[in-house]
SESE-227213 format. One line per 8 residues: number of its first residue (from 1); their letters; for each residue z, x, y of C-alpha. Coordinates in nm, 4 decimals, decimal comma. Layout:
# SESE-227213
NUM) A) Z:X:Y ~ ...
***
This chain:
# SESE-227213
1) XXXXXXXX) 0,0000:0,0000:0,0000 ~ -0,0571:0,1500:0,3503 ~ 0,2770:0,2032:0,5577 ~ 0,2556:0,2294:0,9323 ~ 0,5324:0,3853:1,1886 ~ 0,5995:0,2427:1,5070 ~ 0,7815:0,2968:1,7749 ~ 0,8351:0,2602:2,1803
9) XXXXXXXX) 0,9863:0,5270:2,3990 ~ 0,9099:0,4956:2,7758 ~ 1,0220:0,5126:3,1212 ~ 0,7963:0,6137:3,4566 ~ 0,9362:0,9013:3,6199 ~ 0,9637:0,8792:4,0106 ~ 1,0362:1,2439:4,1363 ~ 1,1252:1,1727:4,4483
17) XXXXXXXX) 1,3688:0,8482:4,3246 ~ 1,7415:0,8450:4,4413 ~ 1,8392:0,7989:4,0562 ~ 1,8458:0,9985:3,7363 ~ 1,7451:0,8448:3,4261 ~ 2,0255:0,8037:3,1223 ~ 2,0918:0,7033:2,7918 ~ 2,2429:0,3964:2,9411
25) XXXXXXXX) 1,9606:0,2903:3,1587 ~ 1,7757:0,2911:2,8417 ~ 2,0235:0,0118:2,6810 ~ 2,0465:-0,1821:2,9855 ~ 1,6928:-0,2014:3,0244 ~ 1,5361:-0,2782:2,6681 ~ 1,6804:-0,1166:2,3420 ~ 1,6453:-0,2284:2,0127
33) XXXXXXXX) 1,6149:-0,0914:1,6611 ~ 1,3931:-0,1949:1,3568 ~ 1,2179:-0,4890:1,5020 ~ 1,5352:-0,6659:1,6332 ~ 1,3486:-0,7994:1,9243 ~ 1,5243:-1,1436:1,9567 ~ 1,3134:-1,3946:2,1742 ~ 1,3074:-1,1958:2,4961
41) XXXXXXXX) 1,0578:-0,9213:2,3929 ~ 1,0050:-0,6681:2,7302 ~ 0,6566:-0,5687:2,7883 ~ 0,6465:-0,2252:2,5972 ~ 0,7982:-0,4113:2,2720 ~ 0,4773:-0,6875:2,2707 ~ 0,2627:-0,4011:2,0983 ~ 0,5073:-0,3219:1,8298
49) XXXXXXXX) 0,5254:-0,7105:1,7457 ~ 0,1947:-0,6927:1,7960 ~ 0,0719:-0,4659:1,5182 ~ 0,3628:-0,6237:1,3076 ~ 0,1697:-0,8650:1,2968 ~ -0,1893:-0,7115:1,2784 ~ -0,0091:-0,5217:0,9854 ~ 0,1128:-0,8012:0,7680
57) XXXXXXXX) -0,1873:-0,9617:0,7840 ~ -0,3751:-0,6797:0,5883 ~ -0,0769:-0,6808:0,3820 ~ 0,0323:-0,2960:0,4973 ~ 0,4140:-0,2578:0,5094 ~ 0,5387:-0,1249:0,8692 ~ 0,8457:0,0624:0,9142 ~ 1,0050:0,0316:1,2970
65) XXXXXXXX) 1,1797:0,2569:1,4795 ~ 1,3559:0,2849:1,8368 ~ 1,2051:0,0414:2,0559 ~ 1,3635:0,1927:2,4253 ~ 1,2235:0,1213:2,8003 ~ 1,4620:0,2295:3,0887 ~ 1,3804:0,0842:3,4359 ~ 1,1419:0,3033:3,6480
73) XXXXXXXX) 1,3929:0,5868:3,7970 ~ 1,4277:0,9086:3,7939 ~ 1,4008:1,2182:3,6132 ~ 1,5105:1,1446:3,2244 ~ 1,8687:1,3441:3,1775 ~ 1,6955:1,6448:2,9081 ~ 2,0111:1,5559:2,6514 ~ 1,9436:1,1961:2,6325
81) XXXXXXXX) 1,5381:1,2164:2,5953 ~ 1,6264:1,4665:2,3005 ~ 1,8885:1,1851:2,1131 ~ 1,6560:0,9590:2,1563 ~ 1,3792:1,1582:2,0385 ~ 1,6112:1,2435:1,7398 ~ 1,6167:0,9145:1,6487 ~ 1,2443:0,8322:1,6394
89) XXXXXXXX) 1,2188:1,1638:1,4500 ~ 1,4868:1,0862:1,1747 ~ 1,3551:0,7481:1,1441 ~ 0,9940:0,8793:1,0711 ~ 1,1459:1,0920:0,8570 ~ 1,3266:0,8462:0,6006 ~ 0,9838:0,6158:0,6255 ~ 0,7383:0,9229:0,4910
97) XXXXXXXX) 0,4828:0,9104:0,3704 ~ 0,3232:0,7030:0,6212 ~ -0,0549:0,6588:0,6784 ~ -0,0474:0,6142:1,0463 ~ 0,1695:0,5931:1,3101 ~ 0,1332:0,3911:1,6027 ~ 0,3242:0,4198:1,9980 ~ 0,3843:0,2420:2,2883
105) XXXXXXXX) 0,5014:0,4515:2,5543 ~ 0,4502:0,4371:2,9309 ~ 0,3346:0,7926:3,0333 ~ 0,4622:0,9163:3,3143 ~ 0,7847:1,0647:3,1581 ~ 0,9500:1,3479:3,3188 ~ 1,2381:1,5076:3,1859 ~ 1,5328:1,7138:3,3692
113) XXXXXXXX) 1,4219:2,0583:3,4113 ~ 1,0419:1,9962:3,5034 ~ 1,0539:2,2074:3,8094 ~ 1,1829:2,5140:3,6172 ~ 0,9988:2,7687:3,4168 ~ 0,8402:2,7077:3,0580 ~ 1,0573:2,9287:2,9302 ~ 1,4036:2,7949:3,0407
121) XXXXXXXX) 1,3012:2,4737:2,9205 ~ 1,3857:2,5260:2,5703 ~ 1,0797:2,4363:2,3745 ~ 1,1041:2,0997:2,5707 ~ 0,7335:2,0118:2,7561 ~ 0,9391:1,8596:3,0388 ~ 0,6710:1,7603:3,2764 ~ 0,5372:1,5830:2,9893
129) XXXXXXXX) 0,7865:1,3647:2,7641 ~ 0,5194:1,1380:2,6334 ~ 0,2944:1,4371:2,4702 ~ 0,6422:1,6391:2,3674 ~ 0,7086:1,3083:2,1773 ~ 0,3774:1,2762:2,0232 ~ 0,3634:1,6654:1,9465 ~ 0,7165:1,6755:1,7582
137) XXXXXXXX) 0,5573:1,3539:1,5566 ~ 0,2226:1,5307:1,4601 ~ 0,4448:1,8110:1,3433 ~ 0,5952:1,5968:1,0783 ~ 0,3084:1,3496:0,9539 ~ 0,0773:1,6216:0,9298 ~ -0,3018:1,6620:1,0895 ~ -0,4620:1,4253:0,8720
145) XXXXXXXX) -0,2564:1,1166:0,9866 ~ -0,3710:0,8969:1,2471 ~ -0,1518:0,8819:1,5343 ~ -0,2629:0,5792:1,8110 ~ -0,0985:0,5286:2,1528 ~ -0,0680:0,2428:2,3971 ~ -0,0086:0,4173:2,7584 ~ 0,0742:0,2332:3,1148
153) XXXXXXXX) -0,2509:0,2352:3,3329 ~ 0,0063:0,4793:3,5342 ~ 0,0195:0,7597:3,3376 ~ -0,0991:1,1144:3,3500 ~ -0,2932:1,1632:3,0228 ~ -0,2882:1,5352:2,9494 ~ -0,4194:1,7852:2,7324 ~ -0,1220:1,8169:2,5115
161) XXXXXXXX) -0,2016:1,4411:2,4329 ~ -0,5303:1,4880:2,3469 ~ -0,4687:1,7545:2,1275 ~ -0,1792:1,5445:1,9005 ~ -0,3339:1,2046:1,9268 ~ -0,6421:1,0340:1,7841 ~ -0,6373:0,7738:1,9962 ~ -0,5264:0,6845:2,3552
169) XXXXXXXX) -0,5726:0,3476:2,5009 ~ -0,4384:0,2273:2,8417 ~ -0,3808:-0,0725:3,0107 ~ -0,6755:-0,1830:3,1930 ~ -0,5433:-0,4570:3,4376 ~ -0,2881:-0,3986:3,7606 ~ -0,0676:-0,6286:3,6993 ~ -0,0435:-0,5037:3,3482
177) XXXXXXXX) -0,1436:-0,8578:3,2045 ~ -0,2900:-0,7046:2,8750 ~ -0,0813:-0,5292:2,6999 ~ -0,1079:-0,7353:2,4152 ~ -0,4755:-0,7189:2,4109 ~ -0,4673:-0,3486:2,4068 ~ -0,2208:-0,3359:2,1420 ~ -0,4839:-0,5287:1,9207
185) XXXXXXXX) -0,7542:-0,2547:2,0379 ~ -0,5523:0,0505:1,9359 ~ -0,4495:-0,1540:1,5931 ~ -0,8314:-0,1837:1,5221 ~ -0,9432:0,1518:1,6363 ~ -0,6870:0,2905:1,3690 ~ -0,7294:0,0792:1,0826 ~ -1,0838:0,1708:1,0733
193) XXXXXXXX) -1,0429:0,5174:1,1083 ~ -0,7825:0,4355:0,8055 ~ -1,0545:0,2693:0,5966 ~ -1,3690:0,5939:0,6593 ~ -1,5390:0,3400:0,8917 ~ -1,5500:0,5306:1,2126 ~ -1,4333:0,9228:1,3606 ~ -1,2889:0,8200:1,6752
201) XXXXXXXX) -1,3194:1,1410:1,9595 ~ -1,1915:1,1362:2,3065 ~ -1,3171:1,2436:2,6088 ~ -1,1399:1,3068:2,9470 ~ -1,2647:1,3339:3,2675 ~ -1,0488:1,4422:3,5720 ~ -1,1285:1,2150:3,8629 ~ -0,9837:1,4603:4,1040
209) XXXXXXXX) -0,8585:1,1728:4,2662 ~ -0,5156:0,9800:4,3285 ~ -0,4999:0,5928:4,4705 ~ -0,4031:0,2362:4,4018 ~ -0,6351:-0,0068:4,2071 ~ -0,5821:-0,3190:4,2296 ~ -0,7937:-0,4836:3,9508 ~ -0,6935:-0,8524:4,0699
217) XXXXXXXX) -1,0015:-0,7848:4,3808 ~ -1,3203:-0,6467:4,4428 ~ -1,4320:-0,3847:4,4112 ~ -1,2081:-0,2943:4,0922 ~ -1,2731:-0,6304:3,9403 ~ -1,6208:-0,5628:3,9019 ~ -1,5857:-0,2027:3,7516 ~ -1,2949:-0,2978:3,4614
225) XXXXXXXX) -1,5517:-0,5643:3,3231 ~ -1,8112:-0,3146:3,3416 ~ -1,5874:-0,0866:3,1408 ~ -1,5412:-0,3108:2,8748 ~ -1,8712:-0,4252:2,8614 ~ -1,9548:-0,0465:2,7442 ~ -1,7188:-0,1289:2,4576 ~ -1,8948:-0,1910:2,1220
233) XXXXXXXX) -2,2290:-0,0800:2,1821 ~ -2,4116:0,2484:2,1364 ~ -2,0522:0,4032:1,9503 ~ -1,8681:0,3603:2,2066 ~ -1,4811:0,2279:2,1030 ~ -1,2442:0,2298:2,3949 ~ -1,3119:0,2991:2,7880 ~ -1,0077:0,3625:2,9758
241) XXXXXXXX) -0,9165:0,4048:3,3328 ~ -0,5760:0,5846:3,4118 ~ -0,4969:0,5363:3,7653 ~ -0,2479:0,8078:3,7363 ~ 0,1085:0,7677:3,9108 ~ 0,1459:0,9260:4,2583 ~ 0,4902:0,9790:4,2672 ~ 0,5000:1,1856:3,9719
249) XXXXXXXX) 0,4961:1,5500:4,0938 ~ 0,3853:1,6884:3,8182 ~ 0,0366:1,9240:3,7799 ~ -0,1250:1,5970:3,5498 ~ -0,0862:1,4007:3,7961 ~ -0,3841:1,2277:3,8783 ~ -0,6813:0,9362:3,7669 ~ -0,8536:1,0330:3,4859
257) XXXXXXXX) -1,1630:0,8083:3,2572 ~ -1,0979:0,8268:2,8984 ~ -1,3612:0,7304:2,6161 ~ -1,3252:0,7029:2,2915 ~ -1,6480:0,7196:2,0868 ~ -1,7406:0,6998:1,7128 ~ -1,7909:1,1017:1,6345 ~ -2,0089:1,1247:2,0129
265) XXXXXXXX) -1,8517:1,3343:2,2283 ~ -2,1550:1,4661:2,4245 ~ -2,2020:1,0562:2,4800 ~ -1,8411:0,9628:2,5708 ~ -1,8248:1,2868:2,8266 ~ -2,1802:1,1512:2,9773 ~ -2,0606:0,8209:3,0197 ~ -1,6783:0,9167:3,1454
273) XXXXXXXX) -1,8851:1,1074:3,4257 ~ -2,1013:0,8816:3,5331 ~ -1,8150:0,5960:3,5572 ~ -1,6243:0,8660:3,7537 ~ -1,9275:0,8583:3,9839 ~ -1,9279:0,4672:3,9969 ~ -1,5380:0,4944:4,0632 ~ -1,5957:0,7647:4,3928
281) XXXXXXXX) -1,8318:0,5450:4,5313 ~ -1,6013:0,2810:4,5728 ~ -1,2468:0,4126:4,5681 ~ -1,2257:0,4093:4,9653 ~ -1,3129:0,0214:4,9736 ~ -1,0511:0,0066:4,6735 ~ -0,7294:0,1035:4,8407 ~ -0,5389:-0,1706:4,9716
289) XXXXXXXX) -0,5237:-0,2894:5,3238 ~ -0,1436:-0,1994:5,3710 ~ 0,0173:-0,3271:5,7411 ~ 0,3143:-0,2488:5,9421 ~ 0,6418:-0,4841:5,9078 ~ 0,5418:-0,6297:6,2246 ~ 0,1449:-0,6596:6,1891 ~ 0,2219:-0,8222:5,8076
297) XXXXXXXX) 0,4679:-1,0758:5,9497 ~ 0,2515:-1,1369:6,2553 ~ -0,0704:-1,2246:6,0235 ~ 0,1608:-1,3820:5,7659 ~ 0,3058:-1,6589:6,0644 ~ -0,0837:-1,7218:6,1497 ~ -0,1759:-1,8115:5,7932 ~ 0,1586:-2,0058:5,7213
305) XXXXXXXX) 0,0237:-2,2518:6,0430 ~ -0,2902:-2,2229:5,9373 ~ -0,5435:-2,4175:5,6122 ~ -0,3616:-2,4013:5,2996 ~ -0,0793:-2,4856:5,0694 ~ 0,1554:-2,2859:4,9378 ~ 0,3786:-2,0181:5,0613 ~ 0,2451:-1,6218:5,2176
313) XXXXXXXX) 0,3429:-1,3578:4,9816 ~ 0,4509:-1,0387:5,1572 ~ 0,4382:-0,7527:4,9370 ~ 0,6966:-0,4631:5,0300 ~ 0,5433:-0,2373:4,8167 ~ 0,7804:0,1305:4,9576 ~ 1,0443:-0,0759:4,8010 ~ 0,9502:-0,1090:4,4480
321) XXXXXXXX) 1,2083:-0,0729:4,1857 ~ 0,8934:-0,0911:3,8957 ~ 0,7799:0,2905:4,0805 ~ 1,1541:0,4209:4,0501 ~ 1,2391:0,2836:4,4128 ~ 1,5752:0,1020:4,4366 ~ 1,4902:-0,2570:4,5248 ~ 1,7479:-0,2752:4,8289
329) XXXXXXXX) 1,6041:-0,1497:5,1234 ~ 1,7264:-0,3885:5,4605 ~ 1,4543:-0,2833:5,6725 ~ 1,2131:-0,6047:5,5912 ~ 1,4692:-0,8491:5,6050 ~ 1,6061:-0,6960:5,9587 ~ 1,3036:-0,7071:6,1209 ~ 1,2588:-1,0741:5,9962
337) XXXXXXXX) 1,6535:-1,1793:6,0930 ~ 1,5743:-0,9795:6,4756 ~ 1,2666:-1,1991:6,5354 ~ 1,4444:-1,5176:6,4249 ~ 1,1620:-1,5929:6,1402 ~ 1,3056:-1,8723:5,9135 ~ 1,2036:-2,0552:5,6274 ~ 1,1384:-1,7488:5,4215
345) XXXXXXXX) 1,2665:-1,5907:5,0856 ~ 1,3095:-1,2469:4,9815 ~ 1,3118:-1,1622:4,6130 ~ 1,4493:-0,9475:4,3757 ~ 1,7218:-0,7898:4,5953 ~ 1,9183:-0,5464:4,4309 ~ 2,3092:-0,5264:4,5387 ~ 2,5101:-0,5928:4,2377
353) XXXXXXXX) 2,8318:-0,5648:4,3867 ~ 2,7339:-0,8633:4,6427 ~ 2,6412:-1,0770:4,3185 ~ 3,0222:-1,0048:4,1579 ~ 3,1051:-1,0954:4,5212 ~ 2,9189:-1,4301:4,5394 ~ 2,9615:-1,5638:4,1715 ~ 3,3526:-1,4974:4,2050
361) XXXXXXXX) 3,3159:-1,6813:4,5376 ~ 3,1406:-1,9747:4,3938 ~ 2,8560:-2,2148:4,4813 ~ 2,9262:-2,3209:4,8398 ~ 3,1555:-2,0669:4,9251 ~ 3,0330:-1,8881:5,2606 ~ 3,2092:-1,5752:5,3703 ~ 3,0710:-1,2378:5,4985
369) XXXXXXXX) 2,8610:-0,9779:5,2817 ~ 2,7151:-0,6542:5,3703 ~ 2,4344:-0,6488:5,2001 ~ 2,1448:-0,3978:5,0973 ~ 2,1288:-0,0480:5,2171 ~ 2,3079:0,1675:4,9306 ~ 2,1107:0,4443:4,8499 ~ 2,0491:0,6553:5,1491
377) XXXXXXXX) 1,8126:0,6612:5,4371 ~ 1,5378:0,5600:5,1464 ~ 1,7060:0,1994:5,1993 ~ 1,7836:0,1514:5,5490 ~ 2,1773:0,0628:5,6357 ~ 2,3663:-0,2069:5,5274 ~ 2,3087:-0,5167:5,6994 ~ 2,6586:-0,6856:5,7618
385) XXXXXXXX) 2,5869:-1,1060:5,7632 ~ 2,7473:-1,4322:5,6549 ~ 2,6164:-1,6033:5,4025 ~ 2,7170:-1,9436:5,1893 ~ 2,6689:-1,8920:4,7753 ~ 2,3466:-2,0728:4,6454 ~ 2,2516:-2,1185:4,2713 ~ 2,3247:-1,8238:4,0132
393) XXXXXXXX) 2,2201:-1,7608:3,6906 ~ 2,4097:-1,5107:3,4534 ~ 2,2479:-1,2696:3,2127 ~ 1,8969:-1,4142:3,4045 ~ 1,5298:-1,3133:3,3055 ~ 1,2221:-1,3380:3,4870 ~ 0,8179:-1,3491:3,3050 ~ 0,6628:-1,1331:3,3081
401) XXXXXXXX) 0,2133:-1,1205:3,2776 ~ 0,0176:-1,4733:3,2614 ~ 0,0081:-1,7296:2,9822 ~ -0,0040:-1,7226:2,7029 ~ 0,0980:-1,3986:2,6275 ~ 0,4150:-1,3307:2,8587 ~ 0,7314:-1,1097:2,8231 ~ 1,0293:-1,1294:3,0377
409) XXXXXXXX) 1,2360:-0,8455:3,2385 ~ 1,5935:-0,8649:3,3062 ~ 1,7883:-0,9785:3,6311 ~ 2,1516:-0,9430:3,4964 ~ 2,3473:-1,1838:3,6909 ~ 2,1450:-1,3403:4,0109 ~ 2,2491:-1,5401:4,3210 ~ 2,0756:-1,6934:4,5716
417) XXXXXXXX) 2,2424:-1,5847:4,9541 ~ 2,1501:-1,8622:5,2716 ~ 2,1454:-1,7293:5,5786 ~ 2,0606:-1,8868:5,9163 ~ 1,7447:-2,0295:5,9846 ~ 1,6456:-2,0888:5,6458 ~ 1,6457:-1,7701:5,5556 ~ 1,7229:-1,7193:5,1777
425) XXXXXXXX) 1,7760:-1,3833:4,9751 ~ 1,7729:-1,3832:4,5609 ~ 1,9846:-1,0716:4,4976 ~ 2,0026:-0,9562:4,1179 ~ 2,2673:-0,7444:3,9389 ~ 1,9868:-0,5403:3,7783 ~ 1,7555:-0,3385:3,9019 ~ 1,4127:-0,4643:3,8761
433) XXXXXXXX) 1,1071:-0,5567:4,0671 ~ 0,9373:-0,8913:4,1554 ~ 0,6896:-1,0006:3,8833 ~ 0,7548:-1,3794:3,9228 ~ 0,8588:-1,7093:4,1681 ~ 1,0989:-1,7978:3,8577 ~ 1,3430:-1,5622:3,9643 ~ 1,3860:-1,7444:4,2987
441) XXXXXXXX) 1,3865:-2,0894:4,1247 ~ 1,6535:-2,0502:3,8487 ~ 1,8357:-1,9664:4,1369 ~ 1,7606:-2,2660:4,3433 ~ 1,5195:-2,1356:4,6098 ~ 1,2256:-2,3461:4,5809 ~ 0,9431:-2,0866:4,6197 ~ 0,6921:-2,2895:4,6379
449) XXXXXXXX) 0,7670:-2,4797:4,9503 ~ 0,8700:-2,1957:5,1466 ~ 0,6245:-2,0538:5,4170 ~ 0,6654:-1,6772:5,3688 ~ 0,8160:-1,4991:5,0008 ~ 0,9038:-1,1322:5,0457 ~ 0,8780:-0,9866:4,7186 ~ 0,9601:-0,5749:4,6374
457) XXXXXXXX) 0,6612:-0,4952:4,4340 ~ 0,3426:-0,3113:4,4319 ~ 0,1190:-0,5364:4,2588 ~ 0,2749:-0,6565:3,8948 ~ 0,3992:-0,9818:4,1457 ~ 0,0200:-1,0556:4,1774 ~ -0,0019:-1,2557:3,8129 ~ 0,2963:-1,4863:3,9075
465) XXXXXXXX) 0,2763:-1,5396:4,2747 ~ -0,0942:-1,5127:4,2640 ~ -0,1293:-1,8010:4,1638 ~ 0,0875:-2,0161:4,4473 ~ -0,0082:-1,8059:4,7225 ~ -0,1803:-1,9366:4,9891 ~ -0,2212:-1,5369:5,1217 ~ -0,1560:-1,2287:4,9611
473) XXXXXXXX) -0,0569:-0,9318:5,2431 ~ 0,0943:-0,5782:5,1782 ~ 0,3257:-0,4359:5,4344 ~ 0,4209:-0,0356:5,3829 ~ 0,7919:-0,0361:5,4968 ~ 0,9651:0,2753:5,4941 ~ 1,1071:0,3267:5,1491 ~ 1,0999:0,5385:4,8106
481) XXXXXXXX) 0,7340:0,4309:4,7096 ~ 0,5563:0,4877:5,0633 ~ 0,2178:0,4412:4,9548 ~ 0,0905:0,7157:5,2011 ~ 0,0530:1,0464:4,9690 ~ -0,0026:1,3366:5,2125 ~ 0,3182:1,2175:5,3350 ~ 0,5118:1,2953:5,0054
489) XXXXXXXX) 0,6573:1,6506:4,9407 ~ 0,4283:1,7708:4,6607 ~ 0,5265:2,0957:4,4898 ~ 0,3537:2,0726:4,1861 ~ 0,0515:1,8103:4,1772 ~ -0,3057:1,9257:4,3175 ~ -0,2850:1,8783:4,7040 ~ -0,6646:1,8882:4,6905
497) XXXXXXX) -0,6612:1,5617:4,5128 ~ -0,8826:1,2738:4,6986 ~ -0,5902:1,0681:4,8333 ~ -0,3682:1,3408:4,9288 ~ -0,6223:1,5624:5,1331 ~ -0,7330:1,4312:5,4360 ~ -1,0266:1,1979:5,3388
***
């Protein structure tokens, strides 16, 4: 019978982030062991129920290790990436022989010590956790085992990847809305390597590039479904954009095309250069049109008056606890409480000790809170206001994609904070970004009737909020995820990069 291995380590590593990654942050955010997923699966666990699935239905028997996803943060602490690489290991281990071994991980990994010499890292590639991982599994399986990988569309797909993997497939859409679908892909790609059908080869090309794609607009709309129409014809398997993730400071760091071809790798490097050409011609008109605080609540109080239905969503996307930011920065809501702007909510507000605060208060209970503000000059100062207790939720969950294949990410405890003027703030105990209007709801704010919904988030709020938005704007605040890269402190990523020189 053929025996699969599966298993999901991932976190993405901001460099410049406030926070370190630990052990912990793994358990709070998603940890689970042998397929003990309960009904709450997080994204990065979809593909290993996923090719459960796939698996059982050819009958193959499937042996499931770690499933762990800590919240964007950080560098990883080095002793807690090794446990928990010690685990996958010992796991794989006990389940040999195996005939493949499949992986969701995120890619964009770093572990402590990056910044130090090769040699004082131990035998530890720190800059890149995700190939380390896949390099210490190779070394056990053997070369003649397949070994298939689901990355984050944010990723930096390097060599040492390439080398210990057969196949690497990422996400295609921002908001990551297919991560199921791409689970199936990599499932297929191996099982008919598995059965002599096809020799899949990659090939990489460096874009020399760094941005933001939005794939949820023109002009990236148009060039993912011309990727995938490549797919199946003429050998080719599996086309794959990585966007890359700027605030990785690593030397990977960067977009990169990946195809996978059926034993053509003159082919696949042809046609990964010519879609980098298609990609340069159009990565200008691809960035997004970010705006001041003032210009995006300006525009966003013309189209609330204006045709319409539905509420303006205000993207603060500096303030994004999905790219390691820490999803309290004040300076948004102080601009909005200086002008006197009402009927507006802000989501996904991270303060956990004004939650405790609220929820011991009680619904009703109005007292004051200083709010926001805690981690440094990244989040503005506190902002000191009186608020009365709305709804709360304990142990809350938001979704996560678009039906009908959804996950959910974790609030902790949430409450929803009124302030004058019909201002309303959903504040969360844990430390997560805005992917949908449910987390204001199951709180009581009634998103869909306000006129303007902050939400901290880059673009993963898109395939919830999307949908009910009469206007989608994004506003660059100060913050941890400033989308301007020549302003970030680069020490190890190529400053020549399109996107970081001056273009």
């Amino acid at each position: 019978m053929t025996k699969i291995f599966t298993a999901c380590l991932g976190t993405e590593t901001n460099t410049f982030s406030p926070f370190v990654t630990s052990y912990r942050d793994f358990e709070e955010t998603y940890y689970t062991r042998h397929g003990q997923h309960g009904d709450d699966p997080f994204i990065f666990a979809v593909p290993l129920l996923t090719w459960r699935r796939m698996a059982e239905e050819q009958g193959w028997e499937v042996a499931e290790s770690v499933c762990a996803f800590a919240m964007p943060s950080g560098v990883t602490l080095r002793q807690d990436y090794l446990r928990l690489r010690a685990e996958i290991l010992e796991d794989l281990a006990a389940a040999m022989p195996v005939d493949a071994v499949l992986l969701s991980l995120h890619g964009a990994m770093v572990i402590e010590g990056w910044d130090l010499p090769a040699a004082e890292q131990e035998g530890v590639d720190c800059a890149d956790g995700e190939g380390d991982l896949i390099s210490a599994i190779r070394a056990v399986v053997g070369p003649d085992v397949p070994i298939g990988v689901e990355l984050d569309l944010h990723c930096h797909i390097t060599q040492r990847m390439l080398t210990d993997a057969d196949v690497l497939i990422t996400f295609k859409e921002y908001p990551h809305t297919d991560f199921a679908e791409r689970a199936e892909e990599v499932f297929a790609i191996i099982a008919d390597q598995l059965a002599g059908k096809i020799t899949p080869l990659m090939s990489l090309h460096d874009c020399r590039m760094i941005g933001v794609f939005h794939t949820t607009r023109e002009p990236m709309r148009s060039f993912v479904d011309e990727m995938q129409e490549l797919e199946g014809s003429h050998g080719v398997l599996s086309v794959s954009f990585g966007h890359g993730f700027p605030w990785g400071d690593v030397a990977d760091m960067g977009a990169k095309l990946l195809v996978i071809t059926d034993d053509r790798p003159n082919e696949g490097a042809r046609l990964a250069a010519e879609l980098n050409h298609r990609l340069a011609a159009i990565a200008e008109e691809a960035q997004p049109p970010y705006m001041t605080i003032d210009e995006a609540l300006d525009r966003a109080l013309e189209l609330a008056d204006g045709p319409g239905t539905g509420p303006v969503v205000l993207a603060d996307v500096s303030d994004n606890a999905g790219g390691g930011a820490p999803n309290d920065s004040t300076f948004v809501l102080r601009r909005v409480l200086e002008r006197g702007i009402g009927d507006i909510a802000f989501a996904n507000f991270w303060d956990p000790i004004v939650v405790q605060l609220a929820i011991n208060a009680g619904t009703g209970a109005r007292f004051p809170v200083r709010l926001g503000g805690k981690m440094g000059p990244q989040s503005g100062d506190p902002l000191d206001l009186t608020a009365t207790v709305g709804g709360f939720v304990r142990d809350g969950l938001q979704t996560v994609g678009k039906p009908p294949k959804t996950a959910h990410s974790r609030l902790g405890d949430a409450v929803a904070l009124h302030l004058e003027n019909g201002v309303d703030v959903q504040v969360n105990s844990h430390r997560t970004q805005s992917f949908n209007p449910d987390a204001l709801t199951q709180v009581g704010i009634d998103a869909l009737h306000k006129r303007i919904i902050v939400v901290k988030s880059m673009q993963h709020f898109h395939a919830g909020y999307g949908p009910i938005a009469r206007a989608v704007l994004y506003l660059a605040s100060p913050g941890a995820l400033v989308p301007y890269f020549d302003q970030l402190p680069y020490r190890f990523a190529n400053r020549s990069l399109w996107g970081i020189a001056e273009r």
